[in-house]
Structure formats: structure tokens, C-alpha cells
DRENKOLLUM-446278 format. One record per residue: x, y, z of N, C-alpha, C in turn; residue in three letters. Coordinates in steps of 0.02 Angstrom, whole numbers, padded with zeros to 5 digits, always signed. Layout:
! residues N
XYZXYZXYZALA;...
***
This chain:
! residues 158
+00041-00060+00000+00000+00000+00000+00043+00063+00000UNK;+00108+00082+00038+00138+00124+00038+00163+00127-00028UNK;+00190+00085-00061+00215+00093-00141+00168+00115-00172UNK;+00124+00090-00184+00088+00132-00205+00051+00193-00207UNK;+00048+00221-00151+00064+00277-00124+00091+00337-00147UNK;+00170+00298-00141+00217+00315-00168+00205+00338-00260UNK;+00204+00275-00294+00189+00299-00374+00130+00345-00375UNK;+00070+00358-00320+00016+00404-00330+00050+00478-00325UNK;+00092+00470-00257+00137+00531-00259+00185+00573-00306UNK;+00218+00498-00348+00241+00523-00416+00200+00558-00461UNK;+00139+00536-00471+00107+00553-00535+00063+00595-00530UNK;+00080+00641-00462+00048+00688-00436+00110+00741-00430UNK;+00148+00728-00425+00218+00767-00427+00225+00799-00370UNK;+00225+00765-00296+00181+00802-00235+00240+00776-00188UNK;+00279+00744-00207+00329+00716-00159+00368+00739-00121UNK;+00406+00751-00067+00423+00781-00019+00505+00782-00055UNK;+00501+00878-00051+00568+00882-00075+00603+00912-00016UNK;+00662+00897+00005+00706+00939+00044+00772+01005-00008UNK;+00723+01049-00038+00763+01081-00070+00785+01144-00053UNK;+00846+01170-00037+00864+01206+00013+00909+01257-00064UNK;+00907+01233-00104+00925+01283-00143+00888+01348-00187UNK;+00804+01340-00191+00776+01396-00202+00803+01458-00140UNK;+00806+01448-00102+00826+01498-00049+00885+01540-00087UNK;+00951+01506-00090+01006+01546-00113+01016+01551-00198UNK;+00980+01524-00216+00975+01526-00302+00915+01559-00323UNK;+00926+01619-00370+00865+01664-00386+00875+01680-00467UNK;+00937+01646-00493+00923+01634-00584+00858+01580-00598UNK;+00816+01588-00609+00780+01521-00638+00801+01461-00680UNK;+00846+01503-00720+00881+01432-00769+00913+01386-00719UNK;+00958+01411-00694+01006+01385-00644+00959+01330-00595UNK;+00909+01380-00537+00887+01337-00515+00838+01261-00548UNK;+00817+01278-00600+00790+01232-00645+00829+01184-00655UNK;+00881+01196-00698+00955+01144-00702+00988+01104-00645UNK;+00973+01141-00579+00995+01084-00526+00919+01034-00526UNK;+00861+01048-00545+00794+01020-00528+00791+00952-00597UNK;+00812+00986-00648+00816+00934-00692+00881+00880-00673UNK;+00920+00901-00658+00997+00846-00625+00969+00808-00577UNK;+00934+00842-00538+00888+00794-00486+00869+00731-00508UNK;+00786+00754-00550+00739+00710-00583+00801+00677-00614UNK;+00852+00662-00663+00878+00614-00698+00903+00563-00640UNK;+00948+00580-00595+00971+00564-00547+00912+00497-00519UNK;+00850+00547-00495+00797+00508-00479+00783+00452-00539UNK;+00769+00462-00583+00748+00419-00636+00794+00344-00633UNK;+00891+00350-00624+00915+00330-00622+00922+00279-00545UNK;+00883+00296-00497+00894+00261-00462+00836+00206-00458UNK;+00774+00250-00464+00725+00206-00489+00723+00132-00546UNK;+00780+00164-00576+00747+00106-00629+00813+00046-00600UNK;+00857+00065-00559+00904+00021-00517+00852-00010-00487UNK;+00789+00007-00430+00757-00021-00402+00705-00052-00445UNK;+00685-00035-00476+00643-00084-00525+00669-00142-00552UNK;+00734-00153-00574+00761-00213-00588+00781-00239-00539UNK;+00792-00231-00477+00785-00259-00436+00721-00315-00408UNK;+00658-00249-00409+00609-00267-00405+00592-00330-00449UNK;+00620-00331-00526+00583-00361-00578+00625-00427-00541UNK;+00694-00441-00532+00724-00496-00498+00685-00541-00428UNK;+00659-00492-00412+00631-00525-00353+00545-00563-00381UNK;+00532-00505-00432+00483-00546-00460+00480-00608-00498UNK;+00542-00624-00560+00556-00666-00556+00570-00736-00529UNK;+00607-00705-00467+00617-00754-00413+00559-00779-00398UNK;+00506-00744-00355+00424-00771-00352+00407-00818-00371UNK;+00404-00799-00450+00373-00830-00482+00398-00912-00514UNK;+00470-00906-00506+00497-00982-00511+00488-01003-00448UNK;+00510-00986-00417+00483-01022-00332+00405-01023-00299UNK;+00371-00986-00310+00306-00975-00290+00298-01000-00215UNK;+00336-00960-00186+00359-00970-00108+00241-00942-00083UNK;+00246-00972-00016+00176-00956+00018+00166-00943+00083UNK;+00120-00894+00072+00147-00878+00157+00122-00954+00212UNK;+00128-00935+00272+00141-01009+00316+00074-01020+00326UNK;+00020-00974+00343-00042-01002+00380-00079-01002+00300UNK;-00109-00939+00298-00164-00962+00210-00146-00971+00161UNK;-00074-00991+00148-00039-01028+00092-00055-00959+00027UNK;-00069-00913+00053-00070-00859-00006+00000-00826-00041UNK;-00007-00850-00102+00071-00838-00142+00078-00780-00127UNK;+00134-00757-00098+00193-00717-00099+00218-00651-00151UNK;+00227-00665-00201+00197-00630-00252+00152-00580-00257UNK;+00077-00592-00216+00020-00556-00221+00050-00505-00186UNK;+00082-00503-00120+00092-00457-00081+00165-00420-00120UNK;+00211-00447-00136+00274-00413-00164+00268-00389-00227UNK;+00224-00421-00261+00235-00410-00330+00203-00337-00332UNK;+00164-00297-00280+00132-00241-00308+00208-00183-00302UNK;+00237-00187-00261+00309-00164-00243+00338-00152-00348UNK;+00340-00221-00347+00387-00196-00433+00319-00147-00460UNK;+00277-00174-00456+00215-00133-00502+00222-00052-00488UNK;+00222-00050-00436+00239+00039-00405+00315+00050-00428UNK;+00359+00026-00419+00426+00049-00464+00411+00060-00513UNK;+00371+00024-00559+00356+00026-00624+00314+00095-00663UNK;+00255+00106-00594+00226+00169-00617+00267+00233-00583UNK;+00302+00244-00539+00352+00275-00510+00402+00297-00573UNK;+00448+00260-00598+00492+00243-00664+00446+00290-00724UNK;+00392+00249-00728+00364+00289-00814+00338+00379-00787UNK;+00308+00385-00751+00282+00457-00721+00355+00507-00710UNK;+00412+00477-00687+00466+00512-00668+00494+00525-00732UNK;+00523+00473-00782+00513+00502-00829+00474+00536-00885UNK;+00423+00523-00859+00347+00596-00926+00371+00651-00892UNK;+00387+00659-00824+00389+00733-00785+00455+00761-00813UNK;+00519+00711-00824+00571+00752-00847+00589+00758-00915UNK;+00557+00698-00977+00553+00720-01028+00508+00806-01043UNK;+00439+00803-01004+00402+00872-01006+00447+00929-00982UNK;+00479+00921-00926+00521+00985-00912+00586+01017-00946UNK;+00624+00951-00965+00673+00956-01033+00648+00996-01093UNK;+00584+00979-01101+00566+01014-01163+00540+01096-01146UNK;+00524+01094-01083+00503+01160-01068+00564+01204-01046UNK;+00612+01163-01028+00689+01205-01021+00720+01223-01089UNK;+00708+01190-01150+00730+01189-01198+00702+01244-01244UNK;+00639+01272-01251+00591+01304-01260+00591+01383-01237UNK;+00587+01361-01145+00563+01410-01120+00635+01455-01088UNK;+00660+01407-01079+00731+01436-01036+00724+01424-00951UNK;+00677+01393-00933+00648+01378-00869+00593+01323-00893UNK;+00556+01288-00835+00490+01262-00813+00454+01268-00781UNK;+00490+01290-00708+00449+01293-00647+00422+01361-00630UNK;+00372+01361-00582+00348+01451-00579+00401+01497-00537UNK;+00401+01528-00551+00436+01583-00521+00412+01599-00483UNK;+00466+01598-00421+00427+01631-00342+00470+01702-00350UNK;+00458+01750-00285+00465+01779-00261+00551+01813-00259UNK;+00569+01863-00308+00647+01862-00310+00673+01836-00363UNK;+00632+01788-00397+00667+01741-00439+00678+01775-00512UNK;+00722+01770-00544+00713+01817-00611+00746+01779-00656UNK;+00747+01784-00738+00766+01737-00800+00814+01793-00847UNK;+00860+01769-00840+00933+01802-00885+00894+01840-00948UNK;+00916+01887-00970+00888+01950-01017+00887+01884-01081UNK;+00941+01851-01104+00954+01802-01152+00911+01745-01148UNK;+00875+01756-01110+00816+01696-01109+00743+01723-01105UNK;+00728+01782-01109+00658+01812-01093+00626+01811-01154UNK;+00652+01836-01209+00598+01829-01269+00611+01765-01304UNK;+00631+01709-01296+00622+01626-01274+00559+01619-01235UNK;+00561+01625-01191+00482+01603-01154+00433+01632-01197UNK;+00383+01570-01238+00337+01569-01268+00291+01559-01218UNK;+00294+01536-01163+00225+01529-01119+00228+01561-01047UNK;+00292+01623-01053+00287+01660-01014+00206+01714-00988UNK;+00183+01718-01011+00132+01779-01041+00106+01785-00976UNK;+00080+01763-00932+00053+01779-00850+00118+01806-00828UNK;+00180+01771-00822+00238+01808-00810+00258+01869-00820UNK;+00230+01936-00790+00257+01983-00806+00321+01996-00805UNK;+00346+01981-00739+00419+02003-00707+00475+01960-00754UNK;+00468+01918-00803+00508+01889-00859+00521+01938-00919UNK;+00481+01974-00919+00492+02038-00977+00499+02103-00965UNK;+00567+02107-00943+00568+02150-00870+00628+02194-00939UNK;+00675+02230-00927+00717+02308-00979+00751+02258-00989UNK;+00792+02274-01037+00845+02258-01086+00917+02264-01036UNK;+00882+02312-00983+00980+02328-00948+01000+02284-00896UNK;+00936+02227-00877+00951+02184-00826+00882+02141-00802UNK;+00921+02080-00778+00874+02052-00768+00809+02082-00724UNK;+00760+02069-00717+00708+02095-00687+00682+02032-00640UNK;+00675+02049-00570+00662+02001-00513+00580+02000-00506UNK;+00562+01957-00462+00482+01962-00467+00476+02000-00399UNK;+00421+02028-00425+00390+02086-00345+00446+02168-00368UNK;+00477+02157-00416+00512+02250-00413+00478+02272-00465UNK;+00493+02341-00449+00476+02395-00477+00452+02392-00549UNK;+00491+02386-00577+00503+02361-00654+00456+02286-00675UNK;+00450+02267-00627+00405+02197-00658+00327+02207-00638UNK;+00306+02281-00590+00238+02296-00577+00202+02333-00629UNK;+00276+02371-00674+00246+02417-00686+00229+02380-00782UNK;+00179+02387-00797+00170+02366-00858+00243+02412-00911UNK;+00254+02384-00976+00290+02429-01025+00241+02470-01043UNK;+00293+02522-01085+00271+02593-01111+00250+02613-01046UNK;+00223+02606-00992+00206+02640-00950+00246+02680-00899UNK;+00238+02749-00885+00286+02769-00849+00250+02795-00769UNK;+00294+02809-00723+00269+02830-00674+00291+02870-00648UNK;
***
């Protein structure tokens, strides 16, 4: 039940991150690029545990070991374990093929909090910036979210 859980958590993208680098990182590309190194990382360990998993399933299934009192195969209870690696594995990678392509595209993926701002060389790149004001911020520097420059619409002066 917890594995699965688990793959619900994947494919919800809701999983408990300990990420301590939005704090001191306020390029978006940058912080994005440690987020994508992550997810591969992740992807890579997962699919270590999935063949693992698939070994043990294997195993099962030539042995068809049972438990001691209701003789209920073994399997039923382990085998959902590989099954959740399995949906864990495919969801981890849809999330980082989708963000690759939105890094590739956009110059970022993730939303921009508070502070966070996107290199002048990447702003008219973001095709699906458009709610993003603070991404189309002057030509003389990046523009952070919440300043001056990112409240104030263009052409507009104050």
C-alpha cells in the first residue's frame, strides 16, 4: 500500500522535496538545471530499483514461495512493490522528458517565486511566459519578481 502511495505521489508530482536551494539561487535557469539533474538522478535510481524489483519478481514466480498459515502466494503481496517501481519509473520520466522540453523552449519550467528572475538572453524565449510579467522586465538587466520594473506594465511610466 505504501508503494503505491508512493507511485500516486509520483504522478501527482507532490513528493516531499528537501530543497534548500531555491533559498540561495534566484536565476531560474540555474535553479531549474539543478531540478532537472535531480529528476535524472531520480529516474536513475529508480529504474536500479525496478530491476531489482523485476528480480525478485522473477524469483516469485519460479519459486512460488507461500505464506505459512493461508498458503497465499507471496507474489500477491510483493509483486505490487515492482508494479509501483514501475509506475514511479514511467511518471518520473513523462515529468522530466516534459520539463526538458520546457527548459529547452522556455529557458525555465517551474513558476517563479518571489525574487526569482530569467537572464535577459532567455526572456523573449519564453513562449508561455505571458502571466509572467516580471520575465519581460528592460533590456539593462534582469528583472526580479515583486520589483519595480516587473509591476509596472511597458510603455508605461510613473
Amino acid at each position: 500500500l505504501y508503494f503505491m502511495g508512493a507511485a500516486y505521489g509520483t504522478y501527482e508530482d507532490s513528493q516531499i522535496k528537501a530543497d534548500l536551494l531555491n533559498v540561495y539561487i534566484h536565476n531560474l535557469r540555474i535553479k531549474d538545471a539543478f531540478a532537472l539533474a535531480a529528476q535524472a538522478i531520480t529516474v536513475v535510481v529508480t529504474t536500479i530499483l525496478m530491476i531489482w524489483g523485476l528480480n525478485q519478481v522473477t524469483w516469485l514466480i519460479e519459486k512460488m514461495p507461500r505464506t505459512t498459515a493461508l498458503k497465499i502466494p507471496i507474489l500477491a503481496t510483493q509483486g505490487v512493490m515492482f508494479l509501483s517501481f514501475v509506475l514511479m519509473l514511467f511518471f518520473e520520466i513523462v515529468y522530466l522528458v516534459r520539463h526538458l522540453r520546457a527548459y529547452n523552449t522556455n529557458g525555465h519550467f517551474s513558476e517563479p517565486r518571489e525574487g526569482d528572475y530569467l537572464p535577459d538572453t532567455f526572456r523573449g524565449k519564453c513562449i508561455s511566459c505571458g502571466p509572467h510579467a516580471h520575465l519581460d522586465g528592460e533590456a539593462d538587466g534582469p528583472t526580479a519578481v515583486g520589483s519595480e520594473a516587473a509591476s509596472t506594465p511597458q510603455g508605461s511610466e510613473q
